[in-house]
C-alpha positions as CSV (number, residue, x, y, z in Angstrom):
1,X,79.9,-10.7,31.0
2,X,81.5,-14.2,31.3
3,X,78.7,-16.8,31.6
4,X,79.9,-19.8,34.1
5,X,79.3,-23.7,32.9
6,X,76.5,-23.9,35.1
7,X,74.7,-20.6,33.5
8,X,75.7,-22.3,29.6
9,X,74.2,-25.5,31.1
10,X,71.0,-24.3,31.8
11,X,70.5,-21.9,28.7
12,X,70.9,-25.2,26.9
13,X,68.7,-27.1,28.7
14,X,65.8,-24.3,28.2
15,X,66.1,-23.9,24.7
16,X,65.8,-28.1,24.3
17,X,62.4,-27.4,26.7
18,X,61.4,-24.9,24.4
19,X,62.1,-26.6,20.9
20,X,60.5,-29.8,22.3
21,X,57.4,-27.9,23.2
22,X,57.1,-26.3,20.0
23,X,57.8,-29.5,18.6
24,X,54.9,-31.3,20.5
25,X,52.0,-28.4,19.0
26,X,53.0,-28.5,15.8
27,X,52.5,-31.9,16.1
28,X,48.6,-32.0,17.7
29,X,47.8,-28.8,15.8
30,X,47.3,-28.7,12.4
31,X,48.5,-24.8,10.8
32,X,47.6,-24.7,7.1
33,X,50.5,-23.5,5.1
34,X,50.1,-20.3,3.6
35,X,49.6,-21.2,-0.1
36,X,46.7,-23.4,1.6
37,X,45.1,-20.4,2.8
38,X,45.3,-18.7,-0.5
39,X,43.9,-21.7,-2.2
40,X,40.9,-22.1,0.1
41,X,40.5,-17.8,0.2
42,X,40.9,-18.1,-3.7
43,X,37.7,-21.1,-4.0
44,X,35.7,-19.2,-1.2
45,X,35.1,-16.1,-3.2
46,X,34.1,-17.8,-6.2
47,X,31.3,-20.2,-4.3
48,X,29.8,-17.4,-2.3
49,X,29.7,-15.3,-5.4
50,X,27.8,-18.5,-7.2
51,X,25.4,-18.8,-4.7
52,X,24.8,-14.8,-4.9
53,X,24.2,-15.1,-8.3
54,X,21.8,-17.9,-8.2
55,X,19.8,-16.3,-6.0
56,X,19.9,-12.6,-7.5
57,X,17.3,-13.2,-10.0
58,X,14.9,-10.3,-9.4
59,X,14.5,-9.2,-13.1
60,X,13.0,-12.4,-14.3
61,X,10.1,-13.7,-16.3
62,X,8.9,-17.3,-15.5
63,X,6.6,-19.6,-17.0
64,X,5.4,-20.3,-20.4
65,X,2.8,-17.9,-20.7
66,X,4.6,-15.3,-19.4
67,X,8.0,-16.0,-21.2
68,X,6.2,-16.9,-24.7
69,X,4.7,-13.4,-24.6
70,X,7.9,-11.6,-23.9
71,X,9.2,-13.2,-26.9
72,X,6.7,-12.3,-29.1
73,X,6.9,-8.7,-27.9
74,X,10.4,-8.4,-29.0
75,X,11.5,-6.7,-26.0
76,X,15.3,-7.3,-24.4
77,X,16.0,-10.9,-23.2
78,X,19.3,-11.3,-21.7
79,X,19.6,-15.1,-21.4
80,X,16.6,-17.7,-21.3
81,X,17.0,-20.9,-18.8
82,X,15.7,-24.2,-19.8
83,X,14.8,-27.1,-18.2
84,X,16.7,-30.3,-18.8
85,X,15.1,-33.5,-20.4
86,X,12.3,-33.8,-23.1
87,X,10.7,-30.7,-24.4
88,X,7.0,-31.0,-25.0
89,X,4.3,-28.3,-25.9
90,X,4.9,-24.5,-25.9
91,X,8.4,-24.8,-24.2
92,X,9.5,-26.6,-28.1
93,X,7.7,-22.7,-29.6
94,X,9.9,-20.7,-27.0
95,X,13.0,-21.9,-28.2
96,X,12.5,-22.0,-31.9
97,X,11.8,-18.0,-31.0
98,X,14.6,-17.5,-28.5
99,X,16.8,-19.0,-31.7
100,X,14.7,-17.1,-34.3
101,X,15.9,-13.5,-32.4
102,X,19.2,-15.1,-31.1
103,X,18.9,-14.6,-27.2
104,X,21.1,-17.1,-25.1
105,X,19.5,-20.4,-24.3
106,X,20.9,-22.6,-21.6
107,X,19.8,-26.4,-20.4
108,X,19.9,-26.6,-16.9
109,X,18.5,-29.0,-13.9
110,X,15.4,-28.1,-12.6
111,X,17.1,-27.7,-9.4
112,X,18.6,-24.7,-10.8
113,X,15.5,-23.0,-12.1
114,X,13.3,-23.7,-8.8
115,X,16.4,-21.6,-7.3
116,X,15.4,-18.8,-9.4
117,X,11.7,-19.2,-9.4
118,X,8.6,-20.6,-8.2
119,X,6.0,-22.4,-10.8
120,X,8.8,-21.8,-13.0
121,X,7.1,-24.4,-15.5
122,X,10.2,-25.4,-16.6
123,X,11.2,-21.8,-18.8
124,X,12.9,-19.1,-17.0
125,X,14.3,-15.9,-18.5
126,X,16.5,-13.2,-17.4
127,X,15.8,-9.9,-18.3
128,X,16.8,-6.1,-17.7
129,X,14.9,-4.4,-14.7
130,X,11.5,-3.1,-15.8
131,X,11.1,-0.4,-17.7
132,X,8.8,2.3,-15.8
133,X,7.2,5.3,-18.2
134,X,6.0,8.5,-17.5
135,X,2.6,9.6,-16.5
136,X,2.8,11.9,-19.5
137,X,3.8,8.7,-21.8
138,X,0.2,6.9,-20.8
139,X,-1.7,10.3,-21.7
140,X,0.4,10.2,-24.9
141,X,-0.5,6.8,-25.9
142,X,-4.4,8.0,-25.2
143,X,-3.6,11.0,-27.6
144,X,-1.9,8.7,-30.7
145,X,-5.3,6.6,-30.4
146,X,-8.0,8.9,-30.2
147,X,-9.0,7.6,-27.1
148,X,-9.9,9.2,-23.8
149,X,-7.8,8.6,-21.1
150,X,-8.3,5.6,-19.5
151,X,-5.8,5.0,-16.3
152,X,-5.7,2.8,-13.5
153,X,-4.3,4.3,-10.0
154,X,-3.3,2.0,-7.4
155,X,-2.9,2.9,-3.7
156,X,-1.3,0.3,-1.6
157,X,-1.5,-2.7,-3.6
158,X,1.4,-4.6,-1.6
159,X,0.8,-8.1,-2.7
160,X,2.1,-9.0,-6.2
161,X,-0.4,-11.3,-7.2
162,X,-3.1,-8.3,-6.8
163,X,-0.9,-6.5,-8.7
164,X,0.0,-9.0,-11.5
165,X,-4.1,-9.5,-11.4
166,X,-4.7,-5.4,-12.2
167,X,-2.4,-5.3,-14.2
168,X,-4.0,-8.3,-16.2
169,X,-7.3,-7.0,-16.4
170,X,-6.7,-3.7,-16.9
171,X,-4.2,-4.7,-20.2
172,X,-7.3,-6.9,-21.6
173,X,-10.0,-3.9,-20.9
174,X,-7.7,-1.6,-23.4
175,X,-6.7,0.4,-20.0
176,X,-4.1,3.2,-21.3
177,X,-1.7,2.5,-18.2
178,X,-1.5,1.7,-14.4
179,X,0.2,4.2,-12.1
180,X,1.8,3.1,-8.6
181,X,3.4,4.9,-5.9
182,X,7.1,4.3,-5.0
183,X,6.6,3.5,-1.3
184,X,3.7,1.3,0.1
185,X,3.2,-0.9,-2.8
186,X,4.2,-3.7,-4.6
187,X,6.5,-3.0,-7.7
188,X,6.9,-5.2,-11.2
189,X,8.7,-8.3,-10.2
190,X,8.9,-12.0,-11.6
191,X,5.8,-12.8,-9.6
192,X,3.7,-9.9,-10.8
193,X,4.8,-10.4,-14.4
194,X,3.7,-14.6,-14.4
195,X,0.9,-13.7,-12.1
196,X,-0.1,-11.0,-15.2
197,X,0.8,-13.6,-18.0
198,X,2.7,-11.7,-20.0
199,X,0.8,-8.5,-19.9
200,X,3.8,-6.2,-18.0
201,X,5.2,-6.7,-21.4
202,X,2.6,-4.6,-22.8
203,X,1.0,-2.3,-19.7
204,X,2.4,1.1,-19.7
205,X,3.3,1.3,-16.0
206,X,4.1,4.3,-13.9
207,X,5.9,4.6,-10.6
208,X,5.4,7.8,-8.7
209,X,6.8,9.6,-6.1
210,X,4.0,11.4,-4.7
211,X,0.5,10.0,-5.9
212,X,-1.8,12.9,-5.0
213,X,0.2,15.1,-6.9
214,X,-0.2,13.0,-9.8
215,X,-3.9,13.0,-9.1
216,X,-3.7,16.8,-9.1
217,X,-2.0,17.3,-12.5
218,X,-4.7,14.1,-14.0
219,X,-7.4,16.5,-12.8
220,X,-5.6,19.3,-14.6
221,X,-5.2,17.0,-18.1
222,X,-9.2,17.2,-17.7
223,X,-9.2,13.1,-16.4
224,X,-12.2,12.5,-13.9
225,X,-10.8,10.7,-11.1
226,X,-13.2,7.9,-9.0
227,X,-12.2,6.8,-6.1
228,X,-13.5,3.1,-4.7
229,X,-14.4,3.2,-1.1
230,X,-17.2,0.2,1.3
231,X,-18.9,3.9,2.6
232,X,-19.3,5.4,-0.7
233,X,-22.7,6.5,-1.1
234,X,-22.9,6.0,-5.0
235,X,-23.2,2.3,-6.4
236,X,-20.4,2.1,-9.1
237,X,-22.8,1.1,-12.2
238,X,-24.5,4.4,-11.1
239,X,-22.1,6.4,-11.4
240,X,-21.0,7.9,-15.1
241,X,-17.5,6.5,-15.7
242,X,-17.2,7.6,-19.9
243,X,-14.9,10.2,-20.8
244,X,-11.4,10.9,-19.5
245,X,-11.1,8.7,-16.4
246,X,-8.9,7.3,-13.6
247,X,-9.7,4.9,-10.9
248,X,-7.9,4.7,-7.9
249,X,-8.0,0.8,-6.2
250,X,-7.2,0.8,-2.3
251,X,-5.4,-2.0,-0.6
252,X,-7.7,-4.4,0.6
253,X,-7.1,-3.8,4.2
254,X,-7.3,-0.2,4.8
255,X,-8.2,1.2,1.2
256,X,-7.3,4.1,0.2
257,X,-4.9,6.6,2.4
258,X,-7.1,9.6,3.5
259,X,-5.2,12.7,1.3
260,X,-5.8,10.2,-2.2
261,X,-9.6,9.8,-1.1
262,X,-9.9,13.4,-0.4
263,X,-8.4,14.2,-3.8
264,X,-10.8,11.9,-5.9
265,X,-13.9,13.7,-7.3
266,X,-16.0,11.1,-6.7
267,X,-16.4,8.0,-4.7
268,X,-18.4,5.2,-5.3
269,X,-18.5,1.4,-3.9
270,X,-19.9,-2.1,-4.9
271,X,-22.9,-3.4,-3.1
272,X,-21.9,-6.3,-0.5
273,X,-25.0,-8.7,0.2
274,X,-23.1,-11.6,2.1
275,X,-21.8,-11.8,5.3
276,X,-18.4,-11.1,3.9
277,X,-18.0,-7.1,3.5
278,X,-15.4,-6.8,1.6
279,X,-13.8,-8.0,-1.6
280,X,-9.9,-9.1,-3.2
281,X,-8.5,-6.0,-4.6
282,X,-7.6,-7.4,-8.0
283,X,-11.8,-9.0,-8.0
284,X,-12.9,-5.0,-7.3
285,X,-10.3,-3.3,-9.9
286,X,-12.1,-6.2,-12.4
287,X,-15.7,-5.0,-11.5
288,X,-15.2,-1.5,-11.9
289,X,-12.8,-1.7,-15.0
290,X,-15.1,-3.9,-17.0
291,X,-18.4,-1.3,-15.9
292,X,-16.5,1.6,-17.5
293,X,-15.6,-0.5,-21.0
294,X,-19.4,-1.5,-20.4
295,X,-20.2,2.0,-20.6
296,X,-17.5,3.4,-23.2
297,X,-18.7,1.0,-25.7
């Protein structure tokens, strides 16, 4: 169909309207060009992936102490973080071992390490996750030694200064292993290993699934096992903890669940004088663990 000059006209006039409009927002608006996207797509991945890394630290061992005697264990280090700047006491021992066995040392701002850490003391290093045994591999270790079984069993130890604590004691007393349930309890983390000073390098440690089925088969390896409990009618340096033996420590708030008390053979309790009627976890795992090496010996 033949369009009439006034028809051309007009078609003319609303395209100029229409390029002048487009004109006018690319002019207020600002559209990045396509290889501007990419760029900026290309640098976000890389700076979120950064920041994920320098927070995903949860197989870690920090401070001297703590780092010194995972050295000296000879155990698997991946890389060890260092604090920038002078070097003065133990940290100058750490590194002539981490150079000695040839494990990855890096200088880094402190910046970096309290990122990673908290009382970092300057030393971090990374590590593979913890290495859990088997129930059977503490009984084992009793066996190669002579020894009666001596096993810690905590229930509901969900603060990992508690368990870093336990886990101190218990390494120091000669304990054979600690054994903690997968679900309602703290599990072997950075803080738990400082807290210990180094002594998840050398605890045998089990995780279970079901704790009073562990209790059972203990009972059937001929172990006695005491439970601790505030109504327990026997004082704990009454009772006769030599011979094969697990003790079960309860959370501090709610002690033990009722199916691991009913499964203990015996309970006994430590005598509270004060006005306060009940005791840290990790203090009450010490008392009784040093009254049965009191009594071994």
């Amino acid at each position: 169909m033949r369009q009439s000059y006034r028809d051309k006209q007009n078609r003319k006039a609303r395209i100029a309207r229409e390029r002048e409009q487009k004109n006018l927002y690319k002019k207020n608006t600002k559209i990045p060009k396509k290889k501007e996207d990419f760029s900026k797509k290309a640098n976000y991945e890389p700076i979120k992936k950064i920041e994920r890394e320098e927070k995903d630290y949860e197989d870690i061992v920090a401070g001297r102490n703590a780092v010194l005697e995972l050295l000296k264990s000879n155990k698997d280090v991946n890389k060890i973080f260092v604090e920038r700047g002078e070097k003065h006491g133990s940290i100058k021992e750490i590194i002539a071992k981490a150079k000695e066995q040839k494990i990855v040392l890096v200088e880094v701002d402190k910046n970096k390490l309290d990122s990673m850490a908290e009382n970092h003391q300057g030393v971090v290093a990374v590590v593979p996750p913890f290495n859990y045994c088997e129930v059977e591999d503490i009984l084992e270790l009793a066996r190669s030694k002579n020894e009666d079984p001596f096993i810690v069993i905590l229930d509901g130890i969900e603060d990992p200064h508690n368990l870093g604590s336990i886990i101190r004691t218990a390494e120091t007393a000669g304990v054979h292993g600690v054994i903690i349930p997968k679900r309602r309890n703290a599990t072997v983390n950075s803080t738990v290993t400082k807290v210990s000073a180094g002594a998840t390098t050398y605890m045998k440690i089990a995780r279970v699934n079901n704790l009073n089925e562990t209790i059972r088969k203990l009972k059937e390896e001929g172990l006695w096992v005491i439970g601790t409990d505030g109504y327990a009618k026997t004082l704990y340096y009454n009772q006769d903890l030599k011979g094969p033996l697990a003790i079960i420590v309860g959370s501090e708030g709610y002690g033990m669940s009722k199916l691991v008390k009913d499964n203990a053979d015996i309970l006994i309790k430590i005598p509270m004088k004060g006005e306060i009627t009940s005791l840290n976890a990790s203090v009450s795992a010490g008392i009784i663990i040093y009254e049965a090496v009191k009594q071994r010996n």
